[in-house]
C-alpha positions in Angstrom: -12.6 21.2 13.2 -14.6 21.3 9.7 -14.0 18.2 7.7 -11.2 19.3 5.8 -9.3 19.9 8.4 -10.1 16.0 9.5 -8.8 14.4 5.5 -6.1 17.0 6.1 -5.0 15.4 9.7 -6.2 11.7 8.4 -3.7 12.0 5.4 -1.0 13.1 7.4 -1.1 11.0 9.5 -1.2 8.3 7.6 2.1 9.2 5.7 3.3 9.5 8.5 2.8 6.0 9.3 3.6 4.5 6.5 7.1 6.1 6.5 7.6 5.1 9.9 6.9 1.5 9.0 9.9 0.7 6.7 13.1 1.8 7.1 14.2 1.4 3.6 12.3 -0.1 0.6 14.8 -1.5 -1.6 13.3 -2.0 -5.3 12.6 -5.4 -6.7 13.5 -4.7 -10.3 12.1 -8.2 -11.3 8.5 -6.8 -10.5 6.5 -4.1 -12.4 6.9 -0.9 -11.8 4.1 1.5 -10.2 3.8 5.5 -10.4 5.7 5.4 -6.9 8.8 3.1 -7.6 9.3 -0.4 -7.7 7.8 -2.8 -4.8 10.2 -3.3 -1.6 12.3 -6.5 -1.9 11.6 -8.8 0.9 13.7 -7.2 4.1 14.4 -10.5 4.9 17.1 -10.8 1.6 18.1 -6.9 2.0 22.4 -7.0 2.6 24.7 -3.9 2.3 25.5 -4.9 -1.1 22.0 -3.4 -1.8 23.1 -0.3 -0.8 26.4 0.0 -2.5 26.5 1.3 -6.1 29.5 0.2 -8.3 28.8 1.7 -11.4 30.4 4.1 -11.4 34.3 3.1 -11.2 36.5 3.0 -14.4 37.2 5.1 -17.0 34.3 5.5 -19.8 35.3 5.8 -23.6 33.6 8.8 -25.2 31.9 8.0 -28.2 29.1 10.1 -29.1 28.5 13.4 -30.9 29.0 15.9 -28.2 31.7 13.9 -26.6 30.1 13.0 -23.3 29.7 9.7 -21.6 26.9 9.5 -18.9 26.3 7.1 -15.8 23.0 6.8 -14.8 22.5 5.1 -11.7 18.5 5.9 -11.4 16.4 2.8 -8.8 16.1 0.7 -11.7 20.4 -0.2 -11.7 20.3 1.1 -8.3 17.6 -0.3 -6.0 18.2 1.6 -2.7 17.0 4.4 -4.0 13.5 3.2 -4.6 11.1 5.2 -2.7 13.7 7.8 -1.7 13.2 10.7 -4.2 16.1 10.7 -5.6 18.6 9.6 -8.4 22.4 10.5 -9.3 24.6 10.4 -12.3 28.3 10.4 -13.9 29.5 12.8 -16.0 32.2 12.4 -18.5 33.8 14.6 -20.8 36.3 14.2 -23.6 38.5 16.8 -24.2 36.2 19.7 -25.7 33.2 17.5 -24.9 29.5 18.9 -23.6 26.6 18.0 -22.2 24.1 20.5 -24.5 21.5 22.4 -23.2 18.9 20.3 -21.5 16.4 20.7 -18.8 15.1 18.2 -16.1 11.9 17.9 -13.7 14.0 18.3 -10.9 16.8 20.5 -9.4 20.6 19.3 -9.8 23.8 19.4 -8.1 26.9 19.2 -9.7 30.7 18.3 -7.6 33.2 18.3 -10.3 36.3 15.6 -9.7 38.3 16.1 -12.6 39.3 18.6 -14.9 37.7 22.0 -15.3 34.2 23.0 -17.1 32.3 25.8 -17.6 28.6 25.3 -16.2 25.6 27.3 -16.1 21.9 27.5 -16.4 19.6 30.3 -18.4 17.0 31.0 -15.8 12.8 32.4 -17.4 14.5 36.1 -18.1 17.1 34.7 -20.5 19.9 35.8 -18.0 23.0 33.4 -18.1 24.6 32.1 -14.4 27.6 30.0 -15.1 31.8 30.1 -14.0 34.3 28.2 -14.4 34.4 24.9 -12.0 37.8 23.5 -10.5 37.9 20.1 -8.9 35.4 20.3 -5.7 33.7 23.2 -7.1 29.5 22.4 -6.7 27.2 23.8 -8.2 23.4 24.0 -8.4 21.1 23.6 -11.2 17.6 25.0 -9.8 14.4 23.1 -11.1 13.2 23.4 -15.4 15.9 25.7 -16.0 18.2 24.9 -19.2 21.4 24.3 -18.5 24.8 22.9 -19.9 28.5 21.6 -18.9 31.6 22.2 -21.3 35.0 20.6 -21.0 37.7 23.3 -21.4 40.4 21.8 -20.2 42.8 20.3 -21.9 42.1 16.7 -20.9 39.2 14.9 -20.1 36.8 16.4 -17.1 34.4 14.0 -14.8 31.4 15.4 -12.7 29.3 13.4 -10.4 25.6 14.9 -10.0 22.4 14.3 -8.0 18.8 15.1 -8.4 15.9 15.5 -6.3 13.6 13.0 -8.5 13.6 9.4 -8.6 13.1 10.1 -12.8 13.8 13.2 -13.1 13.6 13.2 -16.9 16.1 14.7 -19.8 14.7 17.0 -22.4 18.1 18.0 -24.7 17.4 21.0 -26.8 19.1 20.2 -29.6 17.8 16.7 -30.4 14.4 17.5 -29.5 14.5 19.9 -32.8 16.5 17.7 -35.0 16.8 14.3 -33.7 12.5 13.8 -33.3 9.9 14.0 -36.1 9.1 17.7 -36.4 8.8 18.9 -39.8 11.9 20.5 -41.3 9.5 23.9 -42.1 8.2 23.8 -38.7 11.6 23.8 -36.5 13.0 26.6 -39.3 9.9 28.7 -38.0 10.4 28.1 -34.3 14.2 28.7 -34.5 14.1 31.4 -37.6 17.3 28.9 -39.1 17.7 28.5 -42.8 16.6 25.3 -44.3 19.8 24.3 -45.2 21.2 24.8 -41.7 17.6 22.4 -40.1 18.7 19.9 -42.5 22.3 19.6 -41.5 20.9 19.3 -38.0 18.7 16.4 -39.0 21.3 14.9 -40.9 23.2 14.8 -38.1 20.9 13.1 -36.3 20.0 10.4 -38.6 16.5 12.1 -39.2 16.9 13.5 -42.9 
């Protein structure tokens, strides 16, 4: 066995042991945190509290511009997931509400639990998946691809969703063109808009 092969077995291994070690590693918020999460709370003070998430009970009052009201619960406001990989999220929707066309790190899976919505993703040959969810309907989001939720029901809609990242990042479409500090000329180039239609954008957003 060449060397390789030994740092190959050696790392393995020692992943391997390391996992094995803990059985959880709930975050301690208080403390800084590192490229891998948060550092594990003393097991000692660890109760089933820890691993109970309330945040997302009650209703949520829509507010914004698209008429959407999202839940994070990430390891930072919910600890047990430190270390774990992965993160989840509520969805709410007014009536005619959206989340717009964003992309993530990660993959994503939708369960919709009230209402109905029309969701899809654009995959890299610009060909459009999406249908019509009913209550219980899942549906996957696979990894970059754009994608987008739309109330169409007549009253509001709520989706629950989980990713496969601990911070699995939220690049909107829209906002990144308006709502940032590119140049009017510039995002009429890239999206071949008229200037007056950029600037409404960035009024919109607060940005002209």
């Amino acid at each position: 066995m060449n060397n390789l092969a030994y740092f190959f077995v050696f790392c393995l291994l020692a992943s391997l042991s390391h996992a094995i070690e803990l059985d959880f590693c709930v975050g301690d918020p208080s403390l800084p945190r590192g490229p891998k999460g948060y550092a594990c709370k003393d097991p000692a003070s660890v109760t089933t509290d820890d691993f109970v998430y309330t945040g997302f009970r009650g209703e949520r009052t829509i507010t914004n511009v698209f008429g959407n009201n999202v839940t994070l619960a990430f390891s930072d406001a919910f600890p047990a997931l430190n270390g774990l990989g992965i993160s989840m999220a509520r969805l709410d929707f007014g009536v005619g509400g959206v989340i717009p066309l964003h992309s993530h790190r990660t993959s994503e899976v939708l369960i919709l639990a009230k209402g109905s919505i029309i969701a899809g993703f654009i995959d890299a040959n610009n060909t459009a998946f999406y249908k019509r969810l009913q209550v219980g309907d899942v549906m996957v989001f696979p990894q970059a691809m754009l994608h987008f939720q739309i109330n169409v029901g007549r009253s509001p809609a709520t989706a629950f969703v989980s990713l496969n990242g601990a911070n699995p990042a939220l690049q909107l479409t829209t906002p990144s063109l308006f709502a940032g500090n590119l140049p009017a000329n510039i995002a009429e180039q890239i999206t071949l808009l008229s200037h007056e239609e950029v600037m409404r954008m960035k009024r919109m957003f607060g940005t002209a």
